[in-house]
C-alpha positions as CSV (number, residue, x, y, z in Angstrom):
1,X,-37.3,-20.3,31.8
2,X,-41.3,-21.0,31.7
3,X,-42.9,-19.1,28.9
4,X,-45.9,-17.1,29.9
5,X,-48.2,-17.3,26.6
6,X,-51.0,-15.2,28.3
7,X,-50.8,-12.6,31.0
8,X,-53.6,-10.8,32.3
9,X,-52.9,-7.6,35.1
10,X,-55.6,-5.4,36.6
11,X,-58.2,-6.5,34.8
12,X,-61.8,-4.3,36.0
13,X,-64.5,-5.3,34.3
14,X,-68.3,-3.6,34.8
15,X,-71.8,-4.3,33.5
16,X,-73.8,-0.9,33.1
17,X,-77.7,-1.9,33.9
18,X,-80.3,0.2,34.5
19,X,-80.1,-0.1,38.2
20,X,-76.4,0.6,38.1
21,X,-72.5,-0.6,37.6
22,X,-71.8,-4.3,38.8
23,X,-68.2,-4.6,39.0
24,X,-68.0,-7.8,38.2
25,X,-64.4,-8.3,37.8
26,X,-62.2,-6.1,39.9
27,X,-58.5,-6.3,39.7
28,X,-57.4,-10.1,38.5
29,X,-54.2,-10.4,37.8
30,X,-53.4,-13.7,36.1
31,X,-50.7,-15.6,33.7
32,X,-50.8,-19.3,31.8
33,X,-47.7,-20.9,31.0
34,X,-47.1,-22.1,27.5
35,X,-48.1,-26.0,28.0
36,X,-50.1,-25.7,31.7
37,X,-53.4,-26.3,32.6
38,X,-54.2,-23.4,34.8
39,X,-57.9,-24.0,36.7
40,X,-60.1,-20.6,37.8
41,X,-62.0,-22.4,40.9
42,X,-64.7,-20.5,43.2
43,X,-68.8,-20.3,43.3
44,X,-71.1,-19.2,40.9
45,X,-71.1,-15.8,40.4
46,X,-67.4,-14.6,41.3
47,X,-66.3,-13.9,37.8
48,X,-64.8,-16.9,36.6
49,X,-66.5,-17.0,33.4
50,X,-66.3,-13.5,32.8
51,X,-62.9,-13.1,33.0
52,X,-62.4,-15.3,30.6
53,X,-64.6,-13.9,28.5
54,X,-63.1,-10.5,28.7
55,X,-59.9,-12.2,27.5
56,X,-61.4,-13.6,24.4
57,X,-63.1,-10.0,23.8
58,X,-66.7,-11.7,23.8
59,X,-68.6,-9.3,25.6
60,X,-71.6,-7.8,24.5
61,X,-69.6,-3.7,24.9
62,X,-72.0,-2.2,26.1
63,X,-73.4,-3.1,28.4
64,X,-69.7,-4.7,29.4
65,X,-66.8,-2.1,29.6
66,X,-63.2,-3.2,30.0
67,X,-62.7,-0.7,32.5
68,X,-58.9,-0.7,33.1
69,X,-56.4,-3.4,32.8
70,X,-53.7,-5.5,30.1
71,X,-54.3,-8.7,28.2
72,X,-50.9,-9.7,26.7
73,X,-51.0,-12.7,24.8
74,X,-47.5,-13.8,23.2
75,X,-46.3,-10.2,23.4
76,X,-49.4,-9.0,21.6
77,X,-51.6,-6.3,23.9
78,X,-55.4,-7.0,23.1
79,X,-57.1,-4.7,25.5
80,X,-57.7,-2.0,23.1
81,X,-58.4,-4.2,19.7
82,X,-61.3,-3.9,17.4
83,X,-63.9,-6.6,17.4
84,X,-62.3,-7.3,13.8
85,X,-58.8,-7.4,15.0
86,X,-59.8,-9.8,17.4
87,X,-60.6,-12.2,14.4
88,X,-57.3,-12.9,14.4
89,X,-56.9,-14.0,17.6
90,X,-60.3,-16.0,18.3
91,X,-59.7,-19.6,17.1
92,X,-56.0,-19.3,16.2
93,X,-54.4,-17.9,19.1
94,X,-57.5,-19.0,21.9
95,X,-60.7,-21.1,21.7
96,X,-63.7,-21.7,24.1
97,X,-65.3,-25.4,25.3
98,X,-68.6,-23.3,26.2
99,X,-70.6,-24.5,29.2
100,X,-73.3,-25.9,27.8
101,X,-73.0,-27.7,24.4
102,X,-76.7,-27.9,23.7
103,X,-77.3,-23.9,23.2
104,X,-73.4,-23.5,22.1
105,X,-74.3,-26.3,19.3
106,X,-76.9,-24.5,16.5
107,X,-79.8,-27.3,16.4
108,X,-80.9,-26.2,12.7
109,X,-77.7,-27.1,11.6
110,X,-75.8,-30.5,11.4
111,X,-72.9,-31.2,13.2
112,X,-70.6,-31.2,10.0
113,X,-71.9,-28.1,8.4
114,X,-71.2,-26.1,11.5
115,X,-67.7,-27.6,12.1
116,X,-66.7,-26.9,8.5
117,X,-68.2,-23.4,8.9
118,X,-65.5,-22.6,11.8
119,X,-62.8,-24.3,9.8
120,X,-63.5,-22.1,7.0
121,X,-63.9,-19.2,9.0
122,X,-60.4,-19.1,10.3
123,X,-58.4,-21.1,7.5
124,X,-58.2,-20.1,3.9
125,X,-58.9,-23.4,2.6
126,X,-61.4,-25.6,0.2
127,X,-64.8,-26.8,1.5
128,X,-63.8,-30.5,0.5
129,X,-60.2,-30.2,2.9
130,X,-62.6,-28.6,5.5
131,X,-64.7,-31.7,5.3
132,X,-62.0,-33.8,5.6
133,X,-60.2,-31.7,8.4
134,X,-63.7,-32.1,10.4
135,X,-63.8,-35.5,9.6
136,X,-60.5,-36.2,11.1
137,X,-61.7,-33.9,14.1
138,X,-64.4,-36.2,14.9
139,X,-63.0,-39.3,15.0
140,X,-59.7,-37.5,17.1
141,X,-62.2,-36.5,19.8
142,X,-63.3,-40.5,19.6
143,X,-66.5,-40.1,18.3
144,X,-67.4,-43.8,16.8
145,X,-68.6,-43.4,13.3
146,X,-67.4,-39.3,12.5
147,X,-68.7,-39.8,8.9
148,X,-72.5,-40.3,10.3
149,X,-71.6,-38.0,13.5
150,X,-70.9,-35.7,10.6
151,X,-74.7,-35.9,8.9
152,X,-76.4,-35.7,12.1
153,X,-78.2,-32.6,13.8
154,X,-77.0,-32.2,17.5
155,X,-80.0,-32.4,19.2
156,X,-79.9,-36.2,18.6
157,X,-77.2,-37.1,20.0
158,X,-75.9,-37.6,23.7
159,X,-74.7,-35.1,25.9
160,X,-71.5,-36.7,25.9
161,X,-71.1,-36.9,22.1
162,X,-72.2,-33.1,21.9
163,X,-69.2,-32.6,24.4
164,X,-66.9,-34.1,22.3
165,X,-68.0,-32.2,18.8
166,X,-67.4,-28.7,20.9
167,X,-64.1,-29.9,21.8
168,X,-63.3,-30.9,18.0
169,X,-64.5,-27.1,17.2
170,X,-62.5,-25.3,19.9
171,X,-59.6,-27.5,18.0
172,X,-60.6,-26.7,14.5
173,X,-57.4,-24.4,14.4
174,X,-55.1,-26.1,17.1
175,X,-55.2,-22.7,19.2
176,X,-52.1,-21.9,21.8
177,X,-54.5,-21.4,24.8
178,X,-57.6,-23.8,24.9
179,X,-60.7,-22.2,27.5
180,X,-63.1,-24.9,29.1
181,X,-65.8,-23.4,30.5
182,X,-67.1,-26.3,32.8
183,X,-66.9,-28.8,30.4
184,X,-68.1,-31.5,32.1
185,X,-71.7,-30.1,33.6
186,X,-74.4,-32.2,33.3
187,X,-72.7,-35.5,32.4
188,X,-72.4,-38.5,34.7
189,X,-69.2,-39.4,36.3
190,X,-68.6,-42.3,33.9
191,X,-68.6,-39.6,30.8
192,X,-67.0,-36.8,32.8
193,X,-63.9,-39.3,33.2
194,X,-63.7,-39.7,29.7
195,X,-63.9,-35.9,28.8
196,X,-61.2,-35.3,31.2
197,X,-59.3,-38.0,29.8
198,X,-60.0,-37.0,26.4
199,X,-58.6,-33.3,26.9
200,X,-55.1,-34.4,29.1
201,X,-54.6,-36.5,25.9
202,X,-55.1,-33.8,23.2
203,X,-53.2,-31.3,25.7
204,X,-50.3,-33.8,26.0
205,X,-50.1,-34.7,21.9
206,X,-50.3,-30.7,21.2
207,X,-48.8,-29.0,23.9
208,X,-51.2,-26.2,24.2
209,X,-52.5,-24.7,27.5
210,X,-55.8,-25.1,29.3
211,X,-57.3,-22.8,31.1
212,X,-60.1,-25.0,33.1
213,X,-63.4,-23.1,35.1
214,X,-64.7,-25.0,37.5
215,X,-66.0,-25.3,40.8
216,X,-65.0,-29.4,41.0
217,X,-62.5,-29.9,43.1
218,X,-62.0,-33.1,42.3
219,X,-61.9,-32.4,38.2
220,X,-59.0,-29.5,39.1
221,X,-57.0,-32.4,41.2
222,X,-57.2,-34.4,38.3
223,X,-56.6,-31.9,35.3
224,X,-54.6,-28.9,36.9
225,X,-51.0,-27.7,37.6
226,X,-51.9,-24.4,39.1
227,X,-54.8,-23.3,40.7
228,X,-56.5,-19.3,41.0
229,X,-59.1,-19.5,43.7
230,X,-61.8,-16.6,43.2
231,X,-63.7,-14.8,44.9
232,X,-66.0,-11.7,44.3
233,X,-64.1,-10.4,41.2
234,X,-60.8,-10.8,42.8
235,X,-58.3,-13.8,42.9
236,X,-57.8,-14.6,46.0
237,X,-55.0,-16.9,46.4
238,X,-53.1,-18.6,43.3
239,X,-50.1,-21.8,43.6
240,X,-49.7,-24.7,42.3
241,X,-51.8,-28.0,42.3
242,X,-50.0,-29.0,45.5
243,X,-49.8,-26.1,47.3
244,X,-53.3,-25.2,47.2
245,X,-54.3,-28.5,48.4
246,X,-52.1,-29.2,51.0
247,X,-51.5,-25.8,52.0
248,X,-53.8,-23.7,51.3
249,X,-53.6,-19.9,53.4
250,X,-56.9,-18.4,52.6
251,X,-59.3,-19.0,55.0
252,X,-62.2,-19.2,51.6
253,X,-60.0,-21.5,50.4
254,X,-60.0,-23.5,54.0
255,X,-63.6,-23.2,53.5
256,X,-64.1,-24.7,49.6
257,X,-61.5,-28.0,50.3
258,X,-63.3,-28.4,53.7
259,X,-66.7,-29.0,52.0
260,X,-64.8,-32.1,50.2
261,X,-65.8,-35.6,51.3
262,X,-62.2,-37.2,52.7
263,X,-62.4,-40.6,51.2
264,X,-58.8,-41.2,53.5
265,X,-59.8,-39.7,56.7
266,X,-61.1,-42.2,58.9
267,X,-63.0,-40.3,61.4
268,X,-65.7,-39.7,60.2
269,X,-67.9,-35.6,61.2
270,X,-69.7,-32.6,60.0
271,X,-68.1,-31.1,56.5
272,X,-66.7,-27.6,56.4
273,X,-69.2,-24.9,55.1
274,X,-69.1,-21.0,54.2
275,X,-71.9,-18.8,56.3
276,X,-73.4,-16.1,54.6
277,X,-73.3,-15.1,50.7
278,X,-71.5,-13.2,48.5
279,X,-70.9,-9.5,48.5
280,X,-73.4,-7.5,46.5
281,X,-71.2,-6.5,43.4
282,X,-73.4,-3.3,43.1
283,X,-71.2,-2.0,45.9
284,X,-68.5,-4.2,46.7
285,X,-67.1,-3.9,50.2
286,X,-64.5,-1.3,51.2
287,X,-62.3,-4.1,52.6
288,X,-61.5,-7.5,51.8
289,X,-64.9,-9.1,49.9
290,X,-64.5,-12.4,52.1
291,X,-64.4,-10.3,55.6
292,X,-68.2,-10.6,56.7
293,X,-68.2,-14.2,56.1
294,X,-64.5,-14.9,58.1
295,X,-64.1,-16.2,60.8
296,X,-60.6,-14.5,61.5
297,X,-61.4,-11.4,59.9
298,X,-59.6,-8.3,62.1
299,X,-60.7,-4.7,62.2
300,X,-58.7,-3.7,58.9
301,X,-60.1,-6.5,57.1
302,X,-63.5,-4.0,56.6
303,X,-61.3,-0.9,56.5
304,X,-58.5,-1.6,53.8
305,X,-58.6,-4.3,50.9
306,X,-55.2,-6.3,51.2
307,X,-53.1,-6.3,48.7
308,X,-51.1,-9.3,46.9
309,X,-48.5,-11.3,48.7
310,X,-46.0,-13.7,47.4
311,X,-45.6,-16.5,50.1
312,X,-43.4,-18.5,48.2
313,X,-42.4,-18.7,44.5
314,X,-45.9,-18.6,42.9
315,X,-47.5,-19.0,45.9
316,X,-49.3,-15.4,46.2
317,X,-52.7,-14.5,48.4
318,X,-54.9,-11.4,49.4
319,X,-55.4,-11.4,52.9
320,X,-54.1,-9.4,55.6
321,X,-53.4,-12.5,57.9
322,X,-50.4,-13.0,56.5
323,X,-49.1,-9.0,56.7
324,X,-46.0,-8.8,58.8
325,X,-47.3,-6.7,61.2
326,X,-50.6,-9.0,61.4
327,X,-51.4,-10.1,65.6
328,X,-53.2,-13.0,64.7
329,X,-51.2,-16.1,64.6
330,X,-53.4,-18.8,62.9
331,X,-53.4,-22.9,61.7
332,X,-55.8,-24.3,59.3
333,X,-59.3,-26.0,60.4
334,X,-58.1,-29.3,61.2
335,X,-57.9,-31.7,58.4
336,X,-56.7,-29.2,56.0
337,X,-53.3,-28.8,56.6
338,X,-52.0,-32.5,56.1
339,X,-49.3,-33.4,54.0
340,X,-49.6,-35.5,51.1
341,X,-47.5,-37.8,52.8
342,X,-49.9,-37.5,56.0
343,X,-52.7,-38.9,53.6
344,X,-51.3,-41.8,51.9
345,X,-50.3,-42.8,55.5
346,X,-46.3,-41.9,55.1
347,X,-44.3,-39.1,57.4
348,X,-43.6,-35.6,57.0
């Protein structure tokens, strides 16, 4: 039996500004298997990053507030922690690739001194074995000479290289869960590659879990084995790699693989796109968040919010198309609901 090493349920998560409560994160309920890679896809702004962040306990509180909700990670609750009980747990139990390695990296420091700073802040060792443990970290991640790497200030360096030396410091303390925070923003598709290559070989040699954000579809075909789609605070349909993309229920998620160029497809038209933006999270919609912008929304889609169905084993989505008592009868935009077999030009 799979071994669920984090599981989140009900999470609600607020922001109290001065012009009022933005409910950010309303209800995700999540899980990551020991040894998965588990990608959080959806637009900017739909919570990804702060969900994540809730689980870590990063927050500034207040102006956050973990409003209601479990984080259980290997049997340990860590909802109601201390911000110095979560010590514990930050770096040894779960660690963060942060978005943007430039203002993540210190630029006053050099990119040893800050390495053997986390080592040391989490490991009750010597500042010589923390030298050599970040030493060994750098030239893991393939950086080409970690010993000069190590007396250098991160501001000279590549984006690519500055990549690599947060991934050596999420791994400072081989952590069960392993948060990447769009870690390949910014760098050309050549480097990208070799980041994504980098981490599936590192996930493979310790047998940690990823939890990937992203709104790449083709990074998450590469890297993931289950996929949460998000939307507006909520997860909105969650399943494995291949049922998400090759069939996908939810009509946003219809909407995000329809945007994607079909290299195989040979006639060639118009891409799929999403009218209208996001709900104001200042007053989220009574209903279903994705209802003004569906185009098979029904009159309880703006009355009720739908509530979680399993359509398979770990195939679950919030929409009422798929209640029982649901009139509407509906098939994917065409293009969307081909097999993997369909693609690579076999049968079904």
């Amino acid at each position: 039996m799979t071994r669920k090493l984090l599981e989140v349920k009900d999470l609600h998560v607020s922001f109290m500004t001065y012009a009022g409560e933005v409910q950010a994160v309303r209800g995700v309920d999540l899980h990551v298997n020991a040894g998965e890679t588990l990608a959080i896809v959806g637009e900017s702004g739909c919570g990804k990053s702060v969900t994540v962040q809730a689980i870590m306990r990063l927050l500034p509180e207040p102006p956050a507030v973990i409003k209601k909700g479990s984080i259980c990670f290997d049997g340990d609750e860590l909802a109601g922690k201390s911000d110095k009980e979560m010590e514990n747990y930050r770096g040894n139990a779960f660690s963060m690739i942060f978005q943007d390695s430039m203002t993540a990296l210190n630029p006053t420091m050099k990119v040893g001194k800050q390495l053997v700073e986390a080592i040391k802040a989490h490991q009750k060792i010597s500042s010589e074995a923390a030298k050599q443990s970040a030493l060994q970290l750098l030239d893991k991640v393939g950086l080409p000479n970690p010993k000069l790497t190590y007396r250098t200030f991160p501001h000279t360096l590549s984006g690519g290289m500055r990549q690599r030396i947060m991934i050596a410091m999420a791994l400072s303390c081989n952590p069960g869960v392993l948060f990447a925070d769009e870690p390949t923003t910014a760098l050309d598709v050549t480097m990208q590659a070799q980041i994504l290559d980098l981490m599936a070989n590192i996930k493979q040699e310790r047998q940690n879990s990823i939890v990937l954000i992203t709104h790449d579809l083709g990074v998450v075909a590469k890297m993931a084995d289950r996929v949460a789609v998000m939307y507006a605070g909520q997860i909105i349909e969650e399943g494995d790699k291949e049922e998400i993309y090759y069939n996908p229920k939810h009509p946003y998620t219809w909407g995000l693989l329809g945007s994607m160029p079909n290299l195989i497809q040979e006639r060639k038209g118009m891409l799929m796109s999403i009218a209208g933006s996001p709900p104001d999270l200042f007053s989220p919609p009574v209903g279903c968040a994705f209802a003004p912008r569906c185009d098979y929304g029904m009159k309880i889609c703006v009355k009720q919010p739908p509530s979680n169905q399993h359509l398979t084993i770990g195939h679950k989505i919030r929409c009422w198309l798929y209640h029982e008592q649901s009139p509407r009868k509906i098939k994917p935009p065409v293009g969307r609901n081909k097999s993997r077999q369909d693609e690579e030009g076999g049968t079904t």
